[in-house]
Structures are given as C-alpha cells and as structure tokens.
Residue frames relative to the residue before (quaternion, step in Angstrom):
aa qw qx qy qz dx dy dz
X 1.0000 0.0000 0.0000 0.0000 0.00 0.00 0.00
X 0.4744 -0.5090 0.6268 0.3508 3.47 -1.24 0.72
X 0.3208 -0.6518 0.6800 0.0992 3.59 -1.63 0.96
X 0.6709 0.6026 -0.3165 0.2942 3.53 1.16 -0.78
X 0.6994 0.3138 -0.0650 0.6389 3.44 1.76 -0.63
X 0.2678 -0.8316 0.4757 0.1020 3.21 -0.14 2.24
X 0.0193 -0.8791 0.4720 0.0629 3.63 -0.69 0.40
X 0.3485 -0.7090 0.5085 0.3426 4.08 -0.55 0.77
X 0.5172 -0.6581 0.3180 0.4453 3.46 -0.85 0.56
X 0.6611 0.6640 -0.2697 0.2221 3.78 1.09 -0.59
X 0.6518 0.5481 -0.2454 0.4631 2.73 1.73 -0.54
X 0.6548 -0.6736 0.1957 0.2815 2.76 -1.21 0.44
X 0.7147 -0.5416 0.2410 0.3711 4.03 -0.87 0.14
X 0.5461 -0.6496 0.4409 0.2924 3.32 -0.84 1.62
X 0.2590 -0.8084 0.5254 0.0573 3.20 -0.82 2.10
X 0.1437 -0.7037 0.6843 0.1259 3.68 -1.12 0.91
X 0.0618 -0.5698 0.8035 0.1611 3.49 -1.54 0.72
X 0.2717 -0.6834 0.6724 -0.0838 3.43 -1.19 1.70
X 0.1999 0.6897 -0.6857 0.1188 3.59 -0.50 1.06
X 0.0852 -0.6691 0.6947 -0.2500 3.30 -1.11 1.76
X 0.0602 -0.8198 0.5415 0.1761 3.55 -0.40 0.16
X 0.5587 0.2739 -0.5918 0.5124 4.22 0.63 0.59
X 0.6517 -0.4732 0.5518 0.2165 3.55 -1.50 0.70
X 0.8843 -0.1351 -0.2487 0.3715 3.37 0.24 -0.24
X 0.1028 0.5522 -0.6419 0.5219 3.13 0.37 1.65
X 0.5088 0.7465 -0.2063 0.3758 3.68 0.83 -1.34
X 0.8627 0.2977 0.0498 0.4059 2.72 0.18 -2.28
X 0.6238 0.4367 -0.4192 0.4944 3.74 1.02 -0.82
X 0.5790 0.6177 -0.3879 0.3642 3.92 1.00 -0.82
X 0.6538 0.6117 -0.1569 0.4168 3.34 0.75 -0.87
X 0.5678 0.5524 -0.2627 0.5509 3.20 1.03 -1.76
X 0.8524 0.2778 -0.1115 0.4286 3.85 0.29 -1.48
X 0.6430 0.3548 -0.5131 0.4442 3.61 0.58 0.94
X 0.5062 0.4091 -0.3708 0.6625 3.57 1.56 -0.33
X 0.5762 0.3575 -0.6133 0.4051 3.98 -0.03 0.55
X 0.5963 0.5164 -0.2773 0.5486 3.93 1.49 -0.36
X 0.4525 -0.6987 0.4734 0.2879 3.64 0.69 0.49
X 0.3290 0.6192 -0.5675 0.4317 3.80 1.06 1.26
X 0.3251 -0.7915 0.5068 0.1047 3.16 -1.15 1.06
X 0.0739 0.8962 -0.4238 0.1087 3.75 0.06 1.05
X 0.6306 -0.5897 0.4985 -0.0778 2.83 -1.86 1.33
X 0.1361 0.7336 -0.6638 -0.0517 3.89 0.14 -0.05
X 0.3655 -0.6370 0.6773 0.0445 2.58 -2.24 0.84
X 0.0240 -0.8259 0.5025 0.2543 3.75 -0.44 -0.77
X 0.7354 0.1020 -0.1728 0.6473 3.75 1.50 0.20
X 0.6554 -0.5697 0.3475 0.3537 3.26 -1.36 0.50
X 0.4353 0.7349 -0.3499 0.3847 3.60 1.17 -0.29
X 0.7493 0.4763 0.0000 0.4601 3.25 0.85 -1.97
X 0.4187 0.4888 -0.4521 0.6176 3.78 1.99 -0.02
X 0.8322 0.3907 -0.3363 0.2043 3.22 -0.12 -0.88
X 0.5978 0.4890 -0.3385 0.5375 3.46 1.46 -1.06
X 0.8026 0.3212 -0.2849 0.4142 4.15 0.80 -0.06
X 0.3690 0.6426 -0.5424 0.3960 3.78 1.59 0.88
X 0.7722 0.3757 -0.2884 0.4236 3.84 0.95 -0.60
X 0.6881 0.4620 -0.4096 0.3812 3.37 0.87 -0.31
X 0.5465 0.7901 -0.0227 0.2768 3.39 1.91 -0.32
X 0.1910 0.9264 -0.3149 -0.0785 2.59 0.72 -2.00
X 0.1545 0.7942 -0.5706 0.1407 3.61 1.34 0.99
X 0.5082 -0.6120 0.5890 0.1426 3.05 -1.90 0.81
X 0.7890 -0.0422 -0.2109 0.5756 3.41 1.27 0.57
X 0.1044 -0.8472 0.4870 0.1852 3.72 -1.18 0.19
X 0.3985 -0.7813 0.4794 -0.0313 3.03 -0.66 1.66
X 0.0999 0.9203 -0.3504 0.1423 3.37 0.68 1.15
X 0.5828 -0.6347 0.4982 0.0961 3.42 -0.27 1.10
X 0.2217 -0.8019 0.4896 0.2610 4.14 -0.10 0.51
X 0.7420 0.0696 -0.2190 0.6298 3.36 1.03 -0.93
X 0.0283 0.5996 -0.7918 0.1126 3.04 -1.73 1.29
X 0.6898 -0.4534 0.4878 0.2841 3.34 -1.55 0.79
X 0.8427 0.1383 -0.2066 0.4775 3.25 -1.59 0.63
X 0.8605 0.2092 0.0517 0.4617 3.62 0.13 -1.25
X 0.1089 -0.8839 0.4008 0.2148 3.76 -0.07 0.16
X 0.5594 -0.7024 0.1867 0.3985 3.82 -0.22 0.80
X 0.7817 0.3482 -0.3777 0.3535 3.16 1.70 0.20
X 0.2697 0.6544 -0.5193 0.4790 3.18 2.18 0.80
X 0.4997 0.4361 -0.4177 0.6210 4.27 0.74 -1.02
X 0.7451 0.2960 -0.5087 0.3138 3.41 -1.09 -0.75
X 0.6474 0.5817 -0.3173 0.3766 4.03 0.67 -1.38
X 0.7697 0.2167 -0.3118 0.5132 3.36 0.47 -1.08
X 0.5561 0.5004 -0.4741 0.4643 4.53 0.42 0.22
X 0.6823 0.4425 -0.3903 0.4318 3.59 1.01 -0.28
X 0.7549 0.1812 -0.4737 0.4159 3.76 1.50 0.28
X 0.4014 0.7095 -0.5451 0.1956 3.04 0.72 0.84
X 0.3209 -0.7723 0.3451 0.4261 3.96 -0.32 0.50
X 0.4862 0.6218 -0.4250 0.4431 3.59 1.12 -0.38
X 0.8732 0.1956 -0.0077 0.4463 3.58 0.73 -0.82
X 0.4443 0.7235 -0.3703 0.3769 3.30 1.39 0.30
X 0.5046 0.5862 -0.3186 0.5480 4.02 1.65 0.05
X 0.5717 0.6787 -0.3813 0.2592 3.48 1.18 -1.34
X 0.5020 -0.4969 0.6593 0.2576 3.77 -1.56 0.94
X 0.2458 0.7362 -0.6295 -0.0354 2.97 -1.10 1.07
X 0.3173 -0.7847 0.4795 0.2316 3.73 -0.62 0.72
X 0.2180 -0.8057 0.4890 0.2532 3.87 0.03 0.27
X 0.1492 0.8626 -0.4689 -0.1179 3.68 0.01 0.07
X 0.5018 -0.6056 0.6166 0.0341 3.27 -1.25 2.19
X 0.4762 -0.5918 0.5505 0.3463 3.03 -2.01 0.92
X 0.8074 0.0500 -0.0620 0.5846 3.98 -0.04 -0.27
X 0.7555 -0.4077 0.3637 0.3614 3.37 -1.62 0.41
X 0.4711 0.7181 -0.5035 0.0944 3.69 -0.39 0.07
X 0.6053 -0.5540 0.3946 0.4134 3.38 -1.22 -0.02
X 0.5317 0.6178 -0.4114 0.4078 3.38 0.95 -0.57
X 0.6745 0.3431 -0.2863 0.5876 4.06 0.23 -1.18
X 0.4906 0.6077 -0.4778 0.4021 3.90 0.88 -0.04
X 0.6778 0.5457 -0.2166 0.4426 3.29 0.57 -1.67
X 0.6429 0.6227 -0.2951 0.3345 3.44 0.60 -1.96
X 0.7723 0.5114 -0.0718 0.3699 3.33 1.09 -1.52
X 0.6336 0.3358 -0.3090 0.6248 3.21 1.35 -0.36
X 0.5428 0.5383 -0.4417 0.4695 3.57 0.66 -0.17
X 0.7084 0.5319 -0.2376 0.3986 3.79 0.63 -0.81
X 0.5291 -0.6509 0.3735 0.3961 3.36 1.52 -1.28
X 0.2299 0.8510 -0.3846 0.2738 3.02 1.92 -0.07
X 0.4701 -0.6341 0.6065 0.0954 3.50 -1.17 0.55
X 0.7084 -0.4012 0.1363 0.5644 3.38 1.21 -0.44
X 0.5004 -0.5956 0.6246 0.0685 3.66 -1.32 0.22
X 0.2404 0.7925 -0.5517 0.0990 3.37 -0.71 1.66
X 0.5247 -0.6284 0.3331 0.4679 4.04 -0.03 1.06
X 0.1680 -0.6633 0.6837 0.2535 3.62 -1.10 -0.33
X 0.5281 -0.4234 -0.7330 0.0674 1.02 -1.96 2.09
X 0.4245 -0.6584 0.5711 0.2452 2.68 -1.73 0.97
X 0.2126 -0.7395 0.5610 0.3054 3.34 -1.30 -0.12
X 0.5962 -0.7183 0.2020 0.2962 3.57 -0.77 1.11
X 0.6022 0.4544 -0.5166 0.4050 3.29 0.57 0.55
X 0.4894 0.5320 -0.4626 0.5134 3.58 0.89 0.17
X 0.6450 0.5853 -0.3205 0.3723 3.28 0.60 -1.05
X 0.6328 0.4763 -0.2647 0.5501 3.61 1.62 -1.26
X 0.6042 0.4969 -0.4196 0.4604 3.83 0.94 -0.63
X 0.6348 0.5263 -0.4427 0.3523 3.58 0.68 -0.48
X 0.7535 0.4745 -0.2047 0.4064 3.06 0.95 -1.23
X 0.3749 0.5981 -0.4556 0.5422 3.59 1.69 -0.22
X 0.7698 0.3018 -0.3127 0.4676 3.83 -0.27 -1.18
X 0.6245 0.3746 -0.5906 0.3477 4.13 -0.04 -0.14
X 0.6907 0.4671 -0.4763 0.2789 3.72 0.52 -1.06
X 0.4809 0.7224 -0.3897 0.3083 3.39 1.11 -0.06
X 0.2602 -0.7396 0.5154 0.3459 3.91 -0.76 0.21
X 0.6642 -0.6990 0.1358 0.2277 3.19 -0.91 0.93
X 0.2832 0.7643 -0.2762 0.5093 2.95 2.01 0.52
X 0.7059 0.3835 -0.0734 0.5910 3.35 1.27 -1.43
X 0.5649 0.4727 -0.4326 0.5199 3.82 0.79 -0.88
X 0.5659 0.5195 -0.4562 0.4491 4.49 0.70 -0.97
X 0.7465 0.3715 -0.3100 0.4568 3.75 -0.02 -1.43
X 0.6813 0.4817 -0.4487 0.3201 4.00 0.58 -0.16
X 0.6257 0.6809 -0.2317 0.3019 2.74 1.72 -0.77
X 0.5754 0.7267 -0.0806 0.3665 2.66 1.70 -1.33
C-alpha cells in the first residue's frame, strides 16, 4: 500500500485515470497500481482523458506527455481552467529525466513529473510531495 495517501477502509478505491498511449507500457502500468489496490481507468489519447474526467472522477491523473491527438501537457492546461477539475492530481510522465519535461510540467500545472518507466517508489515519492502543502513541497524542494 501507498502510505502517502491516507484512506478509510469503506470508501471506495483510490481512482487512477492512466493515459499512456503504447499498450503495453499501458498494461505493465496498470498491472502495478492495481497490485496497490488503486482502481484504474486507461486512456490511450488525450481526447479520451477528457471525455472520461466527468464520467469518472479519478483521484489522480497519470498522464503520459506525448499522446496522440491531445498532448498530456495540452490535457493537463486546459483541466487546470476548468473549475470542476482544476484541483485534480496530475502526474505528467516524460520520456527520460530532463529538465525540459520538468519545465513543460510546471508550465502546464502539473503536480509533478515522473520519467517513464517509472519505478514504484518514485511513483510513492511523487505522491509523498502532493499530500504535502505547498509550503512544505518549497522546503523539500529546497
């Protein structure tokens, strides 16, 4: 279990919308957040985030930068003015470490930036720094 994302048992299961656009990339991603008892949603273009953020309602979005039609940091820009969706976790995820998918992501509204493939303890560090308030996410940075 992720420690970073407290949870009552009754409710219901911490929803991921996963938009990745090769299939299996897709499929191992999935496999390992549903091995964390996260309940998830794939996408395969930025288009298909957007028509499944309302019928949805994930508790985070795991978004792929390049995706077809839409790009994950065109989706992240236009959900960040939406007010229904402008709060939403989103995780952008860059092909290799760099500053550049850094920038992109903070420029978009991103929540954070993780390389692909990720490996799951990053994934838990990401999710360590959102529960943080953004007071605290500065001094980690720091």
């Amino acid at each position: 279990m992720i420690d970073a994302i407290p949870r009552d048992k009754t409710a219901r299961p911490f929803r991921v919308l996963l938009a990745e656009a090769g299939a299996h990339v897709r499929e191992c991603m999935e496999e390992m957040l549903q091995a964390q008892d996260f309940e998830v949603v794939n996408a395969d273009d930025g288009f298909e985030v957007l028509c499944r953020l309302p019928e949805w309602r994930p508790d985070l979005l795991l978004i792929a930068s390049e995706l077809p039609r839409l790009s994950g940091t065109q989706v992240c820009s236009l959900i960040r003015q939406c007010p229904d969706f402008s709060s939403l976790p989103v995780i952008l995820m860059g092909k290799e470490h760099s500053l550049l998918d850094q920038a992109q992501a903070d420029m978009a509204g991103a929540n954070g930036c993780l390389p692909l493939p990720f490996r799951m303890d990053e994934f838990r560090q990401a999710l360590s720094v959102m529960s943080q308030s953004p007071a605290q996410r500065n001094e980690t940075a720091a």
